[in-house]
C-alpha positions in Angstrom: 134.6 68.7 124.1 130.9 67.6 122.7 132.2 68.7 119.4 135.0 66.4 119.7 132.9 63.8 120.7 130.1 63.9 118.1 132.6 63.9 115.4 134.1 60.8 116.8 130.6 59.3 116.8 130.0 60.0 113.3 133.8 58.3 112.5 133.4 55.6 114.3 129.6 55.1 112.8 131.3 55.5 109.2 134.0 52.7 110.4 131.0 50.3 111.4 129.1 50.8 108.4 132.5 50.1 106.0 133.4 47.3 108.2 129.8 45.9 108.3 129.5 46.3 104.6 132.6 44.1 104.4 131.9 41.7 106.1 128.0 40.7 104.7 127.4 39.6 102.0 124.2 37.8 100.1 123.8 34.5 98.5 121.1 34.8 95.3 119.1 31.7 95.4 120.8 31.0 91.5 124.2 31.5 92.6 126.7 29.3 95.0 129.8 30.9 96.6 132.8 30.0 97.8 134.9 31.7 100.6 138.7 32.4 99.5 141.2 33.8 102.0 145.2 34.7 100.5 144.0 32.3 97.2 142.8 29.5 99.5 139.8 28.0 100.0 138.3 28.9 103.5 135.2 26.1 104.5 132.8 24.6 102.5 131.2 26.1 99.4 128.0 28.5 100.9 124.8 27.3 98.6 121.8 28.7 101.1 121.1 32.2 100.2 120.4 34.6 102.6 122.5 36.9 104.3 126.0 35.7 105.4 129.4 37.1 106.9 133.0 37.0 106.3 136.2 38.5 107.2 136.4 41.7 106.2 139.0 42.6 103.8 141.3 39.4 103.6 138.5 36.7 102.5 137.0 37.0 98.8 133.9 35.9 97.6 133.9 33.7 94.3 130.3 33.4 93.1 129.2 30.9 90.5 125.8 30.2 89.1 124.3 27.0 89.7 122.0 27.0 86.5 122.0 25.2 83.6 124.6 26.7 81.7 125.3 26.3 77.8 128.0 25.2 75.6 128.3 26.2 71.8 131.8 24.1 70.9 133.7 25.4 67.4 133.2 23.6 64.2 135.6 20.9 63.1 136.3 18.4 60.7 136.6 14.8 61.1 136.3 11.3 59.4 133.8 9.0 59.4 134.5 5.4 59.6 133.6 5.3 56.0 136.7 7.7 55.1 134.3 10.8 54.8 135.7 14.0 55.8 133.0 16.1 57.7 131.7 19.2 59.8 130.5 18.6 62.9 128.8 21.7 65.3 127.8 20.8 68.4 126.3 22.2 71.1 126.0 20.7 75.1 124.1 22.2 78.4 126.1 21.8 81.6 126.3 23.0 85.6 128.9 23.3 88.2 127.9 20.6 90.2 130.6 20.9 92.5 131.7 24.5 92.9 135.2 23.2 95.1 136.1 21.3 92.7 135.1 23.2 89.8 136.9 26.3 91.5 140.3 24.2 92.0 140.3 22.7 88.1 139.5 25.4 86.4 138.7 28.5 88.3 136.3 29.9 86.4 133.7 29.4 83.6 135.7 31.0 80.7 138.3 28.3 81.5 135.3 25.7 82.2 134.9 26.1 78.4 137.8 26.0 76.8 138.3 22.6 78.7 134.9 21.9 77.8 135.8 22.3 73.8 138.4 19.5 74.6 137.0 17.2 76.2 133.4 16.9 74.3 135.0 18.1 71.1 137.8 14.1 71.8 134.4 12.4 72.6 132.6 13.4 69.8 135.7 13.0 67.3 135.9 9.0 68.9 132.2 8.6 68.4 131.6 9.6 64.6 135.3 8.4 64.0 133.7 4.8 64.9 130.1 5.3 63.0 129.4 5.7 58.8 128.6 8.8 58.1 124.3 7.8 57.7 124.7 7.2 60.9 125.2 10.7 61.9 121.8 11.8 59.8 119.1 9.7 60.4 117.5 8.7 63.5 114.3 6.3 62.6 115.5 2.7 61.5 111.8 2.2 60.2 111.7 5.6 58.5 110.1 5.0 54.9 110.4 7.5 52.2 108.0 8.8 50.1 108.4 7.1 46.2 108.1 8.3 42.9 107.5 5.4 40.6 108.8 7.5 37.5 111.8 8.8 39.2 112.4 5.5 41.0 112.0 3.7 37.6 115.1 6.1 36.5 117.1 5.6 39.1 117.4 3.2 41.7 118.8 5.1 44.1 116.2 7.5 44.3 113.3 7.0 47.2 115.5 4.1 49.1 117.2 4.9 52.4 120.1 2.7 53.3 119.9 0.8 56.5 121.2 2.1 59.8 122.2 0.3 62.9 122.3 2.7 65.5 121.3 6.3 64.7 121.9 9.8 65.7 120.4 10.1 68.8 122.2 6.8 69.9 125.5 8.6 68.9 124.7 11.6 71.0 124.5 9.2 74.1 127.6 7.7 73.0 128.8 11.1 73.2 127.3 12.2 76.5 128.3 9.1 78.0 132.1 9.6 76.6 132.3 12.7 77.7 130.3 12.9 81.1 132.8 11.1 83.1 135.9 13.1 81.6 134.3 16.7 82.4 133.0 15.3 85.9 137.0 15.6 87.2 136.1 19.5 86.8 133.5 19.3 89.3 131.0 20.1 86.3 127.8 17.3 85.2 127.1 17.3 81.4 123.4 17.1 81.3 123.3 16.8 77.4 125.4 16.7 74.0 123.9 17.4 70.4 124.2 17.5 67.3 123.4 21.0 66.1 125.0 21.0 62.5 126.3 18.2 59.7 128.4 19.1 56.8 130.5 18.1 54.1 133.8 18.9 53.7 133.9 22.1 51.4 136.7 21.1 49.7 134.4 18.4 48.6 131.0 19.7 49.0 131.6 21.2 44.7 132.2 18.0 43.7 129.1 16.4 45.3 127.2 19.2 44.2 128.1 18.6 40.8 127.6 14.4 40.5 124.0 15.1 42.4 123.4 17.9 39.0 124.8 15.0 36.6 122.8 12.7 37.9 119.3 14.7 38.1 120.3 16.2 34.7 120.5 12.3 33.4 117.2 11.6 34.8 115.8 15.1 33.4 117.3 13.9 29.8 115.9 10.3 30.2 112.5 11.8 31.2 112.6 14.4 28.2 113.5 11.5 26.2 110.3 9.5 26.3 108.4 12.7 26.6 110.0 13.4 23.1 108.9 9.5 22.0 105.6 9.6 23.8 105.0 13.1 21.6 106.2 11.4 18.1 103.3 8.3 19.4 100.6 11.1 20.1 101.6 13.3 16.7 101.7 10.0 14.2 98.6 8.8 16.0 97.0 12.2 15.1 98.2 11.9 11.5 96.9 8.2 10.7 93.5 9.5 12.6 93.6 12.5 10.3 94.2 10.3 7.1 91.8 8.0 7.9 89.1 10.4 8.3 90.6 12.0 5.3 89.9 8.7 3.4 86.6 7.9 4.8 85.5 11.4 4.0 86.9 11.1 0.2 85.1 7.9 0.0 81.9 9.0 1.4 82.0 12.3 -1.1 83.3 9.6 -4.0 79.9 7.0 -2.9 77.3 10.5 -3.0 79.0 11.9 -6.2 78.2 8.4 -7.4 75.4 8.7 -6.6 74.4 11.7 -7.7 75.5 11.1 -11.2 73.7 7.8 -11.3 70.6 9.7 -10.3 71.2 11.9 -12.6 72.2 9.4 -16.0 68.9 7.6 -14.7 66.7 10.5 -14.7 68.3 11.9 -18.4 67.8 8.5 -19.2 64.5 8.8 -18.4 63.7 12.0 -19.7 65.5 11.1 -23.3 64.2 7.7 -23.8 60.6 8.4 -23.8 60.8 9.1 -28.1 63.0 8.8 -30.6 63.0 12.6 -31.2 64.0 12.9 -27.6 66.7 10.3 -28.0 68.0 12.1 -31.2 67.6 15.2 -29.3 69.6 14.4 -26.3 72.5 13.3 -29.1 72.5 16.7 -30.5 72.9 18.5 -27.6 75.9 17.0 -26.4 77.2 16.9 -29.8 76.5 20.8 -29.7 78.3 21.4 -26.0 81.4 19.0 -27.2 81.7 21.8 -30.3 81.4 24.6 -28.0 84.0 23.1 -25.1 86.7 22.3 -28.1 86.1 24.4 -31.2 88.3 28.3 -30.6 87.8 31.0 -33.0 91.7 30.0 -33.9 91.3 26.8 -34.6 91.5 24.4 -37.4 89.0 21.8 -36.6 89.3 18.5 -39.0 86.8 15.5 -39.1 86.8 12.0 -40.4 83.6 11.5 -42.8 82.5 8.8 -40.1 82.1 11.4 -37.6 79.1 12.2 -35.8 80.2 15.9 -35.5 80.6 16.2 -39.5 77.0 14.3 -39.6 75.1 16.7 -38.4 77.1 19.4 -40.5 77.0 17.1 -43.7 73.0 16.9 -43.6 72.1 20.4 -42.4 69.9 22.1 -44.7 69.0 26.5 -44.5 66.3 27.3 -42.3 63.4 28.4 -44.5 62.4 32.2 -44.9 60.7 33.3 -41.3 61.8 29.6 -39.2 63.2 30.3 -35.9 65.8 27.0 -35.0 63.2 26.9 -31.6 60.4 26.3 -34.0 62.3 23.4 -35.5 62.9 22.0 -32.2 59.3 22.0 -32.0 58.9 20.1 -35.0 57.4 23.2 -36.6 59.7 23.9 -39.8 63.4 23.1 -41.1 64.5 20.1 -43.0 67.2 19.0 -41.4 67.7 15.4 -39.8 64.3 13.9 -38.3 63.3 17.8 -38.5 66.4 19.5 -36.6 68.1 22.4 -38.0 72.1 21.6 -38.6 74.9 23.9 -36.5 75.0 25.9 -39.2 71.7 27.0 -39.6 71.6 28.0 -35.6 71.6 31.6 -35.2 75.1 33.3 -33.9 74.9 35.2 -30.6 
């Protein structure tokens, strides 16, 4: 009989402990839960945590977090108001504000965000839709760029930002504001919208691609161009410079050889002037180098009888027995003109 009883005991112990173990539950401090008995909503959503009870076995528990949650919403095209066909990526951060209604709209959060991609995705369509396509870029109306002179100077375009109106971050507001009171009927609050990603169109991003090429390769060409006329300047430059020194340099050399042979004529001058004998010896010489420069062993030479050449053959008398031609130059023997031996008489080498 105490057998029987003690394994009653321990039955009815397991019984409690299943029965107790449905019918607590806890409530996380980062979650909210709502009470569901045969599909329908049994009180008020439970948002205190702690420990709390429930019907055992024919209430549910539906738990939902009451973070900040995120939204990462597909790409997709639309137009701008300037007729430009873009890709827009956007992402949001939302929470179930009310967890009732949140639970009757949509049920859950993979629904939440399927609805979620429609409704933001129709705001943000209106909003850029309604807005050039700048407007979607820039933010700061007094933004300045940065200039370069030289490429400015080439094109126009280049370091000047057109004017905006109202800017990206107004058009996010425009979007959160569009969109916050539409995704409120799901018992959800949008707490922000952004823009996470711009792009052309890729069925036109090629051609873009290829008019921003043509025109940097225009500027390139223009640039190369007066690099190529700046380099003609700097090589004719450096050949006038070099010519000019040339000629300075030819008529310095021209003004010492001038010089030189002035110095020289004056100091022959000089040296042959001082006596008649000098002077007559000074004629000779040259008379004697002008043979040597002109007259070949194969050559017929012929002279005038006026010439000075034939003079000094003409009146050349034979040295005498034992004269040497240096003692005639000494005006120590020979007969010939004023004492000088003749061509003839000078000794062959």
């Amino acid at each position: 009989m105490k057998a029987l009883l003690s394994v009653a005991g321990v039955f009815i112990l397991i019984a409690v402990a299943i029965l107790l173990n449905a019918s607590l539950y806890t409530v996380d401090v980062r979650e909210q839960v709502i009470i569901t008995q045969f599909s329908q909503i049994k009180g008020e959503p439970i948002k205190d945590p702690g420990l709390h009870f429930k019907l055992p076995f024919i209430q549910k528990i539906n738990r939902f977090s009451n973070q900040v949650l995120e939204w990462d919403g597909p790409s997709a095209q639309m137009p701008t108001r300037d007729k430009l066909i873009i890709v827009v990526d956007n992402f949001a951060r939302w929470r179930i504000k009310d967890p009732l209604t949140f639970f009757q709209q949509v049920t859950d959060v993979r629904t939440a965000h399927s609805r979620l991609d429609t409704l933001i995705g129709g705001a943000v369509r209106d909003v850029v839709a309604s807005h050039d396509f700048i407007e979607s870029i820039r933010s700061d109306k007094t933004r300045k760029p940065e200039r370069d002179e030289a490429l400015a100077a080439a094109d126009s375009r280049i370091g000047t930002l057109p004017s905006i109106q109202v800017g990206r971050e107004q058009l996010e507001r425009l979007v959160l504001a569009s969109a916050k009171e539409s995704v409120a009927r799901l018992g959800v609050e949008l707490l922000d919208v952004r823009f996470k990603r711009l792009n052309y169109n890729p069925n036109v991003s090629q051609t873009i691609y290829q008019r921003m090429s043509s025109e940097r390769e225009q500027i390139a060409e223009r640039f190369r161009s007066e690099g190529d006329g700046e380099a003609a300047k700097i090589l004719g430059n450096r050949d006038r410079d070099l010519k000019q020194i040339e000629s300075e340099a030819y008529k310095k050399i021209q003004e010492i050889e001038g010089g030189a042979d002035a110095k020289a004529t004056e100091i022959y001058a000089k040296a042959y002037n001082q006596t008649p004998e000098a002077v007559q010896l000074f004629e000779f010489t040259k008379a004697m180098d002008t043979l040597k420069k002109t007259v070949t062993p194969d050559m017929t030479l012929v002279l005038t009888t006026d010439s000075d050449l034939l003079h000094y053959l003409k009146t050349a008398e034979p040295l005498k027995p034992g004269a040497k031609a240096l003692d005639v130059l000494k005006g120590g023997g020979g007969t010939g003109i004023n004492g000088l031996p003749s061509l003839l008489d000078l000794p062959a080498k």
